[in-house]
N, C-alpha and C positions, 0 to 999 in steps of 0.2 A: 359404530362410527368412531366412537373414543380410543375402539383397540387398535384400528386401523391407522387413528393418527399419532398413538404414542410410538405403532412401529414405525409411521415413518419421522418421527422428531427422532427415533432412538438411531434410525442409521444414517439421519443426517448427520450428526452430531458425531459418530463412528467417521463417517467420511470426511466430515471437517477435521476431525484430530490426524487422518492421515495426510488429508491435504495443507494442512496447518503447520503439521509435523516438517514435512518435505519442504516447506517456506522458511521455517525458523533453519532447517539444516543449511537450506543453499544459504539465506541470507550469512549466517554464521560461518559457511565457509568462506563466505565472498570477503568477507570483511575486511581482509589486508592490503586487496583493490578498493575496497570501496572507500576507503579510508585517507585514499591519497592526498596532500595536499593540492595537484593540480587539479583532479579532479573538482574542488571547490574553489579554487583560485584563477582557473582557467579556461573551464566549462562551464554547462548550463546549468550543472548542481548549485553552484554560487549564487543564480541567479535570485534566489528565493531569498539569499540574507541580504542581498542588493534592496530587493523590494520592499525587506521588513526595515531599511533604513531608508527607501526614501519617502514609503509611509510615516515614520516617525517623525522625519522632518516637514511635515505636512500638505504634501506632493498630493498630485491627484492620481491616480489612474488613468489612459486615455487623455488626461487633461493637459498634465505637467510633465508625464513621459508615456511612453508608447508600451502598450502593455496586451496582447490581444486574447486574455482567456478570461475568465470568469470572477470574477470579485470575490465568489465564495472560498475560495483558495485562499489567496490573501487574507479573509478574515480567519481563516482556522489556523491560517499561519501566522498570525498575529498573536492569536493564543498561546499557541501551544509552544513559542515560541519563546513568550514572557512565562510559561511555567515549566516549561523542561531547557530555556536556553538555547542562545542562537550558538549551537555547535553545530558540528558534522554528527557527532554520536545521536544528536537532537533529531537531525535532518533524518536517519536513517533511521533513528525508532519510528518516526510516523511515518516513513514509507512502509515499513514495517506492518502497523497498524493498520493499514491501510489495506495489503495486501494480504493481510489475516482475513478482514473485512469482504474480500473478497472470493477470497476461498468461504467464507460461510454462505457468501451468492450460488456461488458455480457447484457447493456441496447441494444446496434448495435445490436448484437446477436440478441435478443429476439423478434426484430424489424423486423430484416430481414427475421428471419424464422415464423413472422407471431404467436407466441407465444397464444394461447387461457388463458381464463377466472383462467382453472384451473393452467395451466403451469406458466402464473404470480404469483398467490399465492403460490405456491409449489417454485416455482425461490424466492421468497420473504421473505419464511420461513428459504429456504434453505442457503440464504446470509449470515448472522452473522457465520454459521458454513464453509462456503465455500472458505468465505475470514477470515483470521484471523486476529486479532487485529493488531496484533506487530510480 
């Protein structure tokens, strides 16, 4: 049973670095759109440093303004916000993180159900459109 599961923690882990790999490229190439000023001035990317200031200001959620997702966002963005800084560079490392995160998901996945030659390439192509940047 032990050999059986070191080989599959060992090709998860193979399949995360390629899928991990392929997220840090796109993101890295994206970055001179992602970076926009309108992008965060003008769209829904802003929306998160809106939020983290009018939590600050002691605003409710639902209460004091209209907000329809989930509180736990807000609080990780609360965090991660007073230690890496409300930037754009801020914003896009934890989408970043995020989508590491989830490539370590969809590598389990792939593992567990035993994924064939083509299902990896087709999983592989399929990634940059599946997860999205930001």
């Amino acid at each position: 049973m032990s050999g059986r599961a070191d080989r599959l923690k060992a090709r998860r882990l193979r399949l995360f670095g390629l899928l991990g790999l392929e997220i840090v490229i796109v993101t890295g190439l994206s970055l001179p759109s992602l970076m926009l000023f309108s992008n965060f001035a003008f769209f829904d990317w802003g929306t998160n440093f809106t939020l983290q200031y009018l939590l600050s200001q002691g605003l409710r959620p639902n209460i004091d303004f209209g907000y329809p997702y989930g509180s736990l966002a807000l609080l990780i963005g609360r965090f991660w916000f007073a230690a890496a800084g409300a930037t754009p560079a801020a914003y896009v490392g934890a989408s970043l993180i995020c989508n590491l995160a989830l490539a370590w998901a969809v590598a389990g996945l792939a593992v567990e159900l035993e994924f064939g030659a083509a299902a990896l390439v087709l999983l592989f192509v399929a990634m940059p459109y599946a997860v999205q940047v930001v």
